[in-house]
N, C-alpha and C positions, 0 to 999 in steps of 0.2 A: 587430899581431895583432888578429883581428878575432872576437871572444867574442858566442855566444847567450846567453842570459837568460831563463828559465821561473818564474814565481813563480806555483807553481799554489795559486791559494786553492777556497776552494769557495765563494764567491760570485763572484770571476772572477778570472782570467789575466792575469796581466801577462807580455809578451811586450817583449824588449828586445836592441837589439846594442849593445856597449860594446868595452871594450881590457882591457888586465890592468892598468891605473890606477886603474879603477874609475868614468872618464868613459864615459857614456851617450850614444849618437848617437842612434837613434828609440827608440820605443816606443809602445805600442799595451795596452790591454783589451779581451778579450775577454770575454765572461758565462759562466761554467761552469755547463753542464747537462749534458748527456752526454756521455762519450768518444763515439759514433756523429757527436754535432754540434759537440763541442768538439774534437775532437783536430784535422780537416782545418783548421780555420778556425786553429790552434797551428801547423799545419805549414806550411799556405801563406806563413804570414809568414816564418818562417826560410827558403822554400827560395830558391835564389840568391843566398845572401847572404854566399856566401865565407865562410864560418865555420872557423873551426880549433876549437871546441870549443863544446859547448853548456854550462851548469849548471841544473839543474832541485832546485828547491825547494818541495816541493808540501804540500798538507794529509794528513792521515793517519788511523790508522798504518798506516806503511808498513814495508817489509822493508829493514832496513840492513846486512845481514849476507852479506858478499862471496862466502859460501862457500855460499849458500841457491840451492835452486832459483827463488825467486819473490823474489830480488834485483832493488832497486827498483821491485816492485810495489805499489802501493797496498793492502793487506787488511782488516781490519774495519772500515771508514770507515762511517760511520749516512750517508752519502751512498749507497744502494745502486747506484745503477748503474756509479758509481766502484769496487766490493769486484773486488779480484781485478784490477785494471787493471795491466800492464804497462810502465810509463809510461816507464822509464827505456829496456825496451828497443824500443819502440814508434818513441821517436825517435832511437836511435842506429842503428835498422837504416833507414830512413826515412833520416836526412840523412849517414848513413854517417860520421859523427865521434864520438871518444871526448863523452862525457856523464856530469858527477858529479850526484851525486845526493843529497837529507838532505831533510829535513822544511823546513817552510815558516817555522818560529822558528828555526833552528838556523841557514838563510842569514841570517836578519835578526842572528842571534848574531856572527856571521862575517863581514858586513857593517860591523857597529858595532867588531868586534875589529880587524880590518883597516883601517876608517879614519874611525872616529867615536868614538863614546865612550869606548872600552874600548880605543884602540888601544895605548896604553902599559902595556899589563898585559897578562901570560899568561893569566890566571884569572877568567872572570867570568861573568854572566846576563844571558840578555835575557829578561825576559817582556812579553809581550802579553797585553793583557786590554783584550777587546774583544767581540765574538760568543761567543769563548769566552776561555779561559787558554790559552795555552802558554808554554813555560819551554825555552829552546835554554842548552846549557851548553856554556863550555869551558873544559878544565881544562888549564895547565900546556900550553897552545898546540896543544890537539887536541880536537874538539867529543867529546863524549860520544856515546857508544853503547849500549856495553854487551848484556845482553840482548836491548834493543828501541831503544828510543829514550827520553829522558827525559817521563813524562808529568805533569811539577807541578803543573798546574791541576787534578790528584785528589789533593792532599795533604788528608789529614785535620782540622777545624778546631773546635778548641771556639767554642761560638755565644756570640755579642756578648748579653750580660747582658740578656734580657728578648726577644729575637730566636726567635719561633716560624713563621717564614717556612717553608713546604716547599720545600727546597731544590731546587734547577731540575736536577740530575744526575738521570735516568732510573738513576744505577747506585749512586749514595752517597746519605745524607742528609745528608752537612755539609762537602763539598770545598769546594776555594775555588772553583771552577769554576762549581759551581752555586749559591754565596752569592754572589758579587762580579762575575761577570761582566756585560756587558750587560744581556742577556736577564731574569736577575735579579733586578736593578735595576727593569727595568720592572717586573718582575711582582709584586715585594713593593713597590713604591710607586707603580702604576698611570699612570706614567710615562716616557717615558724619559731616561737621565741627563742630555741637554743642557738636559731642561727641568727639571730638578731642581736647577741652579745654586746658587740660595738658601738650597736647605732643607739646614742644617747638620745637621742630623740623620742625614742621608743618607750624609753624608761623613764625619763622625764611623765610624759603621759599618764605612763602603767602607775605609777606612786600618785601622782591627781588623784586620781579615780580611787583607788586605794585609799589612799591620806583623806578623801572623802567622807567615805562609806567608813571608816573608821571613828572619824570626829562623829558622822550620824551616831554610831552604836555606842560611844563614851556617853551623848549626850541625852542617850534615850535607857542605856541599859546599866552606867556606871560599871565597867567590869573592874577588878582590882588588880589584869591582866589580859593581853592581846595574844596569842598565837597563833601566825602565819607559817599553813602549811601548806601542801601541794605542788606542782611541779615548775608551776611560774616563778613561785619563789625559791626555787632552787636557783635562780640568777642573784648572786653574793651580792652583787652590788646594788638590789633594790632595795635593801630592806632601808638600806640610811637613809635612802631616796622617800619612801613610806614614812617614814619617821619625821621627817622635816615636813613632809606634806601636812601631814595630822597635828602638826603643831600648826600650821600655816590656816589649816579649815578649824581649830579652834578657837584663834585671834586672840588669844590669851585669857577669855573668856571662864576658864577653871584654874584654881592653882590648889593641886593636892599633891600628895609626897608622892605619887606615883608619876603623875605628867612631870614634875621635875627630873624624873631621870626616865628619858624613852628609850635608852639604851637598855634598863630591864624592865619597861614595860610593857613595850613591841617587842615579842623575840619568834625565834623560828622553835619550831617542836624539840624535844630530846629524845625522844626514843625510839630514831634511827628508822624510820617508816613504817613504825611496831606498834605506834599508839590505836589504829583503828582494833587491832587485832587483841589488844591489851586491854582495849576497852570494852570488849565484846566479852574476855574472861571477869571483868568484872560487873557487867551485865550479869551473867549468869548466877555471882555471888550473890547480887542484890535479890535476883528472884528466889534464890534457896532463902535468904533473910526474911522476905516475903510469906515463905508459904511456911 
């Protein structure tokens, strides 16, 4: 079986053929600017390429709602020329194959479920925190829906003891999104995080906010696993830092065999920055299962 791959971010495209194994034969980036210049440069790669199904994992939000007229459209994206985009069926009428479709955390969720982190549990998160947050869930062996689609990185957060930073959300004043993401980071420490290695201060912080919005999702979604991924947490030394926080915004309040060891139940991703793209080939299975 010979699987596409769309992992649409909004700073660019990965474009990818794989199997239903979840092995990767090419791929390619492209730079997301506009569907008018972004979508031909999406499509010429896939076309000829014998595909039996594509999976498109794209940035948002988008429309997840099968019974919608603007099913797998892209909608109020602050990316404007992306609002209102079509995407799912842009390329399934274009390469004439079924196309499943979810947000761009949610393949990375489905990616790590299927065959990295999380693969031995029904129940679990992936977030990224990077550019921004996002938070892909699956519950009980099915990604989350619901209304819209999960948006975590606007969870609500009381501020780290002494912290009068304006929060980087154009729409909240104290989500995790706009305390702890990237951008953030620069902004309240004129910086950005990879040159901020040292200053413990910094990371003290970043794990609050974190070890927060963590205890929130244990206590609202019970996952039977956390995965922290994205570019923030590529600094080694937060994760222990997260870890003790999330114990700390618990208060000892659950005791199950998972919070007994945070050491595998907070972990960072395993499949090498391959999960979004992984998850998008198995997107594509589910829609051939589908139809």
């Amino acid at each position: 079986m010979r699987i596409g791959a769309l992992e649409g971010g909004g700073t660019k495209m990965v474009c990818a053929v794989g199997n239903e194994t979840g092995k990767i034969f090419e791929r390619v980036s492209i730079p997301t600017t506009t569907p008018e210049e972004t979508v031909p440069k999406l499509l010429d790669f896939f076309q000829g390429k014998d595909l039996d199904a594509l999976g498109i994992a794209s940035f948002g939000p988008v429309d997840l709602n099968r019974d919608s007229g603007t099913y797998g459209y892209i909608t109020t994206t602050p990316k404007l020329a992306w609002q209102n985009f079509d995407f799912r069926g842009t390329f399934a009428r274009a390469l004439n194959i079924p196309v499943g479709f979810d947000t761009d955390v949610n393949g990375s969720c489905l990616g790590e479920t299927t065959w990295g982190a999380a693969k031995d549990v029904d129940s679990s998160i992936y977030i990224t925190i990077g550019t921004g947050v996002g938070v892909g869930v699956m519950l009980e062996g099915r990604l989350l829906h619901g209304m819209l689609h999960c948006e975590g990185g606007h969870v609500i957060l009381k501020r780290y003891p002494g912290d009068e930073f304006r929060c980087n959300c154009p729409f909240h004043d104290s989500c995790l999104e706009g305390l702890a993401a990237g951008p953030a980071i620069e902004a309240r420490w004129g910086k950005k995080a990879y040159e901020l290695t040292e200053r413990q201060e910094v990371w003290e912080m970043e794990a609050y906010y974190i070890g927060q919005a963590l205890a929130d999702f244990i206590v609202t979604l019970s996952p039977k696993r956390i995965v922290l991924g994205g570019g923030v947490m590529h600094q080694e030394h937060l994760l222990p830092l997260v870890r003790r926080e999330t114990a700390k915004h618990l208060g000892g309040y659950l005791n199950t065999r998972e919070l007994q060891d945070l050491d595998s139940y907070i972990v960072l991703p395993a499949l090498n920055d391959n999960q979004g793209v992984m998850g998008c080939l198995k997107l594509a299975v589910m829609e051939l299962e589908r139809k």
